[in-house]
C-alpha positions as CSV (number, residue, x, y, z in Angstrom):
1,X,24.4,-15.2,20.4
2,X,25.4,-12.1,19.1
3,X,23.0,-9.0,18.3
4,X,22.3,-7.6,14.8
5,X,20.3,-4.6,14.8
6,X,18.5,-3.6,11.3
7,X,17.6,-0.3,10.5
8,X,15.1,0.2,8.1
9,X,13.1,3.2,7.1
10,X,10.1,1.4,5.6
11,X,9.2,-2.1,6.2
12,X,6.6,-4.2,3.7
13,X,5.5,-7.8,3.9
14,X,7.8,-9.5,1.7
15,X,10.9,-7.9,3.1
16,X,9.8,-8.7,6.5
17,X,8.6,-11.6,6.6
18,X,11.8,-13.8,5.6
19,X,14.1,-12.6,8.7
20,X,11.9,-15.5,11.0
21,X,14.8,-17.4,9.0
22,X,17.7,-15.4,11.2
23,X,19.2,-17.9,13.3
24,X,22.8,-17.1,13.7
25,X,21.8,-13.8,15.3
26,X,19.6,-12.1,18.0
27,X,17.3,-9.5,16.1
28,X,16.4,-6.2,16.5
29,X,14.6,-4.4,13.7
30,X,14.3,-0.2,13.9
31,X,12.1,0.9,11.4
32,X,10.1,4.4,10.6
33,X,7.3,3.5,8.9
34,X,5.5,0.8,7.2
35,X,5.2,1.6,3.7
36,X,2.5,-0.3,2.1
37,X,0.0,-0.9,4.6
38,X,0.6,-4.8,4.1
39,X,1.3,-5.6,7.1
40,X,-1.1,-7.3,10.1
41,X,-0.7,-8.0,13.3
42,X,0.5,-11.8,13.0
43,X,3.5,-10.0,10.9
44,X,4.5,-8.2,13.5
45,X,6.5,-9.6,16.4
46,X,8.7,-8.7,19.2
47,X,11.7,-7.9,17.2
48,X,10.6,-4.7,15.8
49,X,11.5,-1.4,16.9
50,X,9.7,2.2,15.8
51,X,11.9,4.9,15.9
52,X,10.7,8.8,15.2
53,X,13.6,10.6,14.6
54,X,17.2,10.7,14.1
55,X,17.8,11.3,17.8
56,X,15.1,8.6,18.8
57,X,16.9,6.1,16.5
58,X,20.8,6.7,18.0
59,X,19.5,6.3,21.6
60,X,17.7,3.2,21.0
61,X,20.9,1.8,19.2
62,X,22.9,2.5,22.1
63,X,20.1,0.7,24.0
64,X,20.3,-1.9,22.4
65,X,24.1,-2.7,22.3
66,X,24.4,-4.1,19.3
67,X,27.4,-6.8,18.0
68,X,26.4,-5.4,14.3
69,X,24.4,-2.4,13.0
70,X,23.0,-2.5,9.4
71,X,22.2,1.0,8.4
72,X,19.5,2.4,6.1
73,X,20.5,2.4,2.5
74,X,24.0,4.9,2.0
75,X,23.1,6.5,-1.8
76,X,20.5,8.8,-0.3
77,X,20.4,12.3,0.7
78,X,17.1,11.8,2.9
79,X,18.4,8.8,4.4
80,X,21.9,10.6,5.6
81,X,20.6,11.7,9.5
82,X,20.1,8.1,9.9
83,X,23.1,6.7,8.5
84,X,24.7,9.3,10.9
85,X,23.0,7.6,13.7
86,X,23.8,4.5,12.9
87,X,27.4,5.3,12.6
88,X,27.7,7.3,16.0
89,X,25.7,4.1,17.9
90,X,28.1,1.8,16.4
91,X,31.0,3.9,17.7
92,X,29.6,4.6,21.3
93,X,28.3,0.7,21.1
94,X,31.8,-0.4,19.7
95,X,29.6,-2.2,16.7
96,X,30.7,-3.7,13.9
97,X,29.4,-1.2,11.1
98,X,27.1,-3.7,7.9
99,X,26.2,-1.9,5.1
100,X,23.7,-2.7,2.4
101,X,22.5,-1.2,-1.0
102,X,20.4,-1.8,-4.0
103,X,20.9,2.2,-5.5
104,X,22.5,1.3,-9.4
105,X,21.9,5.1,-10.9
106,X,25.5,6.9,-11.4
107,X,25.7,9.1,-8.9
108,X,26.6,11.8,-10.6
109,X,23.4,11.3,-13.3
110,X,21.1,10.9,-10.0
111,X,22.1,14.3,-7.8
112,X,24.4,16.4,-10.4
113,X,28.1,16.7,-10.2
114,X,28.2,19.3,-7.5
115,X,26.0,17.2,-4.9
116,X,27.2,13.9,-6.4
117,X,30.8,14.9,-5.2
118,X,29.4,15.7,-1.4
119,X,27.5,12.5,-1.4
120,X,30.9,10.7,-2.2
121,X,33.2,12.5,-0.1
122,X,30.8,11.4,3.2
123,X,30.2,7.7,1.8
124,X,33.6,7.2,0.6
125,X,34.9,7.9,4.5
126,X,31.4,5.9,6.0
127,X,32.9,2.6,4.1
128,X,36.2,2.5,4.7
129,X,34.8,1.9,8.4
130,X,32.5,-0.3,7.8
131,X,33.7,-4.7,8.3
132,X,31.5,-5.4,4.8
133,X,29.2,-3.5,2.3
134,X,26.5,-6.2,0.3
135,X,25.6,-5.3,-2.8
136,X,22.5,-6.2,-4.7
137,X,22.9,-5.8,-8.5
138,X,26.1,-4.6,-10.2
139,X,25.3,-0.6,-10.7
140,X,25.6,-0.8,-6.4
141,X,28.9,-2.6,-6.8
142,X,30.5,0.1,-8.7
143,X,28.3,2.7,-7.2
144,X,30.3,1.4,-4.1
145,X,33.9,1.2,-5.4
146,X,33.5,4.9,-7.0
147,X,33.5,5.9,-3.4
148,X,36.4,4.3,-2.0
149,X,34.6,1.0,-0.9
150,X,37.6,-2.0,0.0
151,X,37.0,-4.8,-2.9
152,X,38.0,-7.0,-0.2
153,X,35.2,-6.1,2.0
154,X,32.0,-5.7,-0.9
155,X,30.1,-9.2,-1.1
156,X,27.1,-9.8,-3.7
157,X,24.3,-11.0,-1.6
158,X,20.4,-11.2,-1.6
159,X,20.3,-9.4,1.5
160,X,17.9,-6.6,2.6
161,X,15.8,-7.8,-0.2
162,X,15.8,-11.8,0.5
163,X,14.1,-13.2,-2.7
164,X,11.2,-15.2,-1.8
165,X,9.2,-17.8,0.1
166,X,9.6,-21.0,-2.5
167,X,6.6,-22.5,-0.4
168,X,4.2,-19.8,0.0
169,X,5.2,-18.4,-4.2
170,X,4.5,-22.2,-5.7
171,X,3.0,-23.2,-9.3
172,X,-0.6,-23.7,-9.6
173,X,-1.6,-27.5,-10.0
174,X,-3.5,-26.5,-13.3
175,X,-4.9,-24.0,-15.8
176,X,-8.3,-23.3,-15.7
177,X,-9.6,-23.7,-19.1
178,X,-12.3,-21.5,-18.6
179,X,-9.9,-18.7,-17.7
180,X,-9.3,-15.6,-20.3
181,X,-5.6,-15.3,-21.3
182,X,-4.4,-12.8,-18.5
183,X,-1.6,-10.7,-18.5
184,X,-0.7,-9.3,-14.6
185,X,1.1,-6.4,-13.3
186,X,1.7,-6.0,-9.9
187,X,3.6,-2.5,-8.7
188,X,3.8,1.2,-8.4
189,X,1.4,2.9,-11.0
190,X,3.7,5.5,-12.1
191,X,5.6,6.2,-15.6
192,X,8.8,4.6,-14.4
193,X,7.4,1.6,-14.1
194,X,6.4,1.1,-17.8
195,X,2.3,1.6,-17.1
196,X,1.9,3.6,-20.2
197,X,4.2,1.4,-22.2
198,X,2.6,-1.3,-21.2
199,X,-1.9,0.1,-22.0
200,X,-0.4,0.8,-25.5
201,X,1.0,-2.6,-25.6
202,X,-1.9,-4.6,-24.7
203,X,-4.3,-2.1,-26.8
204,X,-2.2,-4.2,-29.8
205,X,-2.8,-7.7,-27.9
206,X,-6.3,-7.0,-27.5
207,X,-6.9,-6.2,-31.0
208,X,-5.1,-9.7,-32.3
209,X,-7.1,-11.6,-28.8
210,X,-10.1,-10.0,-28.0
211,X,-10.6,-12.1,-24.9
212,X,-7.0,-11.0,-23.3
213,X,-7.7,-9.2,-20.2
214,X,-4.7,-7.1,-18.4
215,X,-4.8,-6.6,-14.4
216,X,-3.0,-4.0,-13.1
217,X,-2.1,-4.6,-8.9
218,X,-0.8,-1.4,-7.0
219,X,-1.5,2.2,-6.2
220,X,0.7,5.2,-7.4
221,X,0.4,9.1,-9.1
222,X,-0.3,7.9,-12.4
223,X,-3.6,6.1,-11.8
224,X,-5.8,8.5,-12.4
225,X,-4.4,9.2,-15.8
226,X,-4.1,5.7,-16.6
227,X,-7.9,5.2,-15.9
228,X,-8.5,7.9,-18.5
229,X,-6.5,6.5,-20.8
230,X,-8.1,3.1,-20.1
231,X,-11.8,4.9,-21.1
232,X,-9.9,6.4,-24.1
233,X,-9.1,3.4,-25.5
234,X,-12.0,1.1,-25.1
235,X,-10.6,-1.2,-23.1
236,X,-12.4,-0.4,-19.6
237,X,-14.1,-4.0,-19.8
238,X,-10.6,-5.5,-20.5
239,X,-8.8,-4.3,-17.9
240,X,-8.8,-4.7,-13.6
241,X,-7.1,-2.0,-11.3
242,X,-7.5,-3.7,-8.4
243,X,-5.4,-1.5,-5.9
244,X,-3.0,-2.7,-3.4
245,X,-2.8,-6.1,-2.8
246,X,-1.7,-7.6,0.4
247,X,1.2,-9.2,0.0
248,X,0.0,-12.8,1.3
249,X,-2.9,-12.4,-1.4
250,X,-0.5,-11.9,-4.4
251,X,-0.2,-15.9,-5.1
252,X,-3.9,-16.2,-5.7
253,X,-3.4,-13.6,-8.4
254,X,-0.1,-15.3,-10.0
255,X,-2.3,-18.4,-10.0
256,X,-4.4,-16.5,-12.0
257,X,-2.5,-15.2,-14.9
258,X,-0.2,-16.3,-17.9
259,X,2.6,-14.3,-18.2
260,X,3.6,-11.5,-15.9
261,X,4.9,-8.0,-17.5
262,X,7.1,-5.5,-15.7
263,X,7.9,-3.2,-18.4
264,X,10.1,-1.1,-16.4
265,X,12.0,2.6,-17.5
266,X,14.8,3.7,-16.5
267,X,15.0,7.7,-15.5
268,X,17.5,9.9,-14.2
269,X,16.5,9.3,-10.6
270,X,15.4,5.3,-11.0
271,X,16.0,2.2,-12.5
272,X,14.8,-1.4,-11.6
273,X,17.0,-2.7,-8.8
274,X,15.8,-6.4,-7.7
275,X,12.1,-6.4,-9.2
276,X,10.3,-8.7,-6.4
277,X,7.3,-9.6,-7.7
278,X,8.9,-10.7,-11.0
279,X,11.0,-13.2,-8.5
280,X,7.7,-14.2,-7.2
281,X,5.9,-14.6,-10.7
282,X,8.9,-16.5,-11.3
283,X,8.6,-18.8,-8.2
284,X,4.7,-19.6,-9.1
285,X,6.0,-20.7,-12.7
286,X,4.7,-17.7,-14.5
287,X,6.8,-16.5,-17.8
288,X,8.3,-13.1,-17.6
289,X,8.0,-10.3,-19.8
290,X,10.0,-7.4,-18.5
291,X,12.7,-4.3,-20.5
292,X,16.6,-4.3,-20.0
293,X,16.0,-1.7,-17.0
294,X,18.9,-1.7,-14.5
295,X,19.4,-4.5,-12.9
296,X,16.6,-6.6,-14.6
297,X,18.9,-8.5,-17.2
298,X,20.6,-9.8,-13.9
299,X,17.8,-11.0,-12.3
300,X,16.1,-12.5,-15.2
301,X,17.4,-14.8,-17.6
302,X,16.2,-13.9,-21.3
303,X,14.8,-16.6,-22.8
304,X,14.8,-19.2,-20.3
305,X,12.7,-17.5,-17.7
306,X,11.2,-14.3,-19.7
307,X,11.5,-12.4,-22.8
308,X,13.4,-9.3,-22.6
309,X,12.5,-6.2,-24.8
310,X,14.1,-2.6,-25.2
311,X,12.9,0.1,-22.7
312,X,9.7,2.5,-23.8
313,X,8.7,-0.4,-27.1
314,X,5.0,-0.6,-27.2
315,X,5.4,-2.9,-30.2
316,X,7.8,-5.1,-28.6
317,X,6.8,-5.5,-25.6
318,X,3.4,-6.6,-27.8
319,X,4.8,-8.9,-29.6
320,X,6.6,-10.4,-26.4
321,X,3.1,-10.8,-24.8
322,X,1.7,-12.5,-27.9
323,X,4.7,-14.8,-28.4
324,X,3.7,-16.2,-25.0
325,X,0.0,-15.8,-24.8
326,X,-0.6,-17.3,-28.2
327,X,2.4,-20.7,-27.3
328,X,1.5,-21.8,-23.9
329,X,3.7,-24.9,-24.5
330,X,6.6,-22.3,-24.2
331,X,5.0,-19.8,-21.8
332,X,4.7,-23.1,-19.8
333,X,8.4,-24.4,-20.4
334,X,9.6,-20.7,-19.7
335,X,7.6,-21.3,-16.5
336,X,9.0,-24.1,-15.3
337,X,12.8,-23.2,-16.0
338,X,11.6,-19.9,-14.3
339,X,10.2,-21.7,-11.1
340,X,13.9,-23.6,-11.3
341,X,16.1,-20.9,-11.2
342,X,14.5,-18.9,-8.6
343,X,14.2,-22.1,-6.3
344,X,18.2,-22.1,-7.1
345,X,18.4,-18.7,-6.7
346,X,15.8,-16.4,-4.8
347,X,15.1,-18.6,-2.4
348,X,14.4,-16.3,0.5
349,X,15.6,-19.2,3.2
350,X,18.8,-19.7,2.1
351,X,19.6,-16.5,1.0
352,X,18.8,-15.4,4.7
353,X,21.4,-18.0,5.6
354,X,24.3,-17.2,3.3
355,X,23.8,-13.4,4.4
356,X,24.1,-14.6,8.0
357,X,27.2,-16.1,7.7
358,X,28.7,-13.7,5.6
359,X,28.1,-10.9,8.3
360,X,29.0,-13.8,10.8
361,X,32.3,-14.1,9.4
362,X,33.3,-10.5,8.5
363,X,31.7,-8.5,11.2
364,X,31.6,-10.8,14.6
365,X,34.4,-13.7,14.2
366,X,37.0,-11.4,12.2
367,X,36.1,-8.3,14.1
368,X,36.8,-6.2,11.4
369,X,35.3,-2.7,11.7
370,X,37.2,0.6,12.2
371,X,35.6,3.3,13.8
């Protein structure tokens, strides 16, 4: 069975957790750190590798001897000593050379012109050695071909970021009736991700349902700020900051709430490039309501699964809330189509397959990487 090593610099629960599905390959995952302290020690298991450095990472590659390497993501300037590594073990190892990204800002919008044009000149020559690049959402694609990636060898593919577990993310058997209308956010509490937007917004849907509460799940910069703003407002009995959440936790929340709001904004440095707990709101049968930020429209259909508003609307994005909070024959018939498509789509099992024997078929049987 061949070897596929996976290089990583953070790891998190629901990104780790779906690789028991590998089969087609003997694993080794390198990582640096674990990012949001999800992880226990049942999720942790013998395939798993810490590296500390750049140096530490190449030498355990070699190690290793690897069929495949997958390095960390390319459109990064932070992330380039370790793509280096990757790409000197894979050429001492003889490796095939995978390559996997999610990044969907312009390049040239994200680092400037000047550093834009250095980023491309290294990536474009990385690719064009590499036996296939997966892309994640369209921006990545063209990110991709604007440095020289082969069209040939760049596959769309959940892969890196796997979808989700269709039986641990399931529908809740019933509403409770004694349960408030609840509105749940689950993410990084930071501008980008719409946390301002989205206080403003259910300040208007509190004042039309008094009894609406908001929970907002995560940690991030802006929380202080946002607990201000909270007080400011009134709505300090209304609203639930619970922190981070572990990850296996998050369905007993889902189970909880109506609709689900990720009312991202896109910014020069970011915009939304999968939006995984939206795919697992989705796979518990919980209406979305989410903006048109990066990738979002392609991983959500509007009006089947969620409503879709402009970025930075208070008054939409209101309005959207209401439409669902106020019909729950809809926000449950949104639900269901939702839990549909992402059983047809996101699920994490087979997308872990059809990765497999993509990277099977371009990187082990055809032998296609030039180093």
């Amino acid at each position: 069975m061949p070897r596929l090593a996976l290089v990583s610099i953070g790891i998190r629960r629901d990104l780790l957790a779906p690789l028991r599905y590998i089969s087609k390959f003997e694993l080794l995952h390198f990582y640096r750190r674990s990012v949001y302290g999800d992880l226990t020690v049942e999720d942790l298991d013998a395939t798993l590798r810490a590296y500390s450095s750049p140096l530490d990472l190449y030498q355990q590659l070699v190690r290793a001897k690897p069929a495949v390497i997958q390095g960390v993501e390319p459109f990064s300037y932070y992330t380039q000593p370790y793509l280096w590594a990757c790409y000197c073990a894979a050429r001492k190892t003889d490796a095939a050379l995978l390559v996997a990204t999610l990044e969907n800002r312009p390049l040239e919008v994200k680092f400037g012109n000047a550093r834009a044009f250095v980023l491309r000149k290294f990536l474009s020559w990385y690719f064009q050695r590499a036996c296939l690049i997966l892309v994640l959402n369209q921006g990545a694609r063209e990110n991709v071909l604007a440095c020289g990636g082969e069209t040939v060898q760049v596959q769309s593919a959940m892969w890196g970021v796997w979808g989700v577990d269709i039986q641990e993310f399931f529908p809740r058997v019933a509403r409770d009736p004694n349960m408030p209308p609840t509105i749940l956010f689950a993410g990084r509490l930071h501008p980008e991700k719409g946390v301002f937007v989205l206080l403003d917004a259910f300040a208007a849907v509190h004042a039309r349902l008094p009894h609406a509460r908001l929970v907002l799940v995560g940690e991030g910069p802006a929380r202080n700020l946002l607990e201000q703003k909270i007080r400011q407002q009134n709505l300090a009995l209304a609203i639930t900051l619970t922190g981070v959440i572990k990850h296996r936790e998050m369905v007993n929340l889902f189970h909880q709430a109506d609709v689900f709001c990720a009312p991202s904004i896109t910014t020069r440095q970011w915009a939304e490039q999968v939006g995984a707990a939206a795919l697992q709101a989705m796979a518990c049968g919980i209406p979305i309501v989410s903006t048109r930020s990066g990738a979002i429209p392609e991983y959500i259909p509007d009006g089947a699964a969620g409503i879709l508003v402009e970025e930075q609307n208070a008054p939409a994005l209101a309005d959207a809330l209401l439409n669902l909070l106020t019909n729950p024959q809809r926000a449950s018939e949104m639900g269901q189509r939702g839990r549909a498509y992402a059983c047809l789509h996101y699920d994490a099992h087979a997308n872990v397959q059809r990765g497999e024997t993509l990277v099977l078929e371009h990187c082990v049987k055809r032998n296609a990487h030039r180093l």
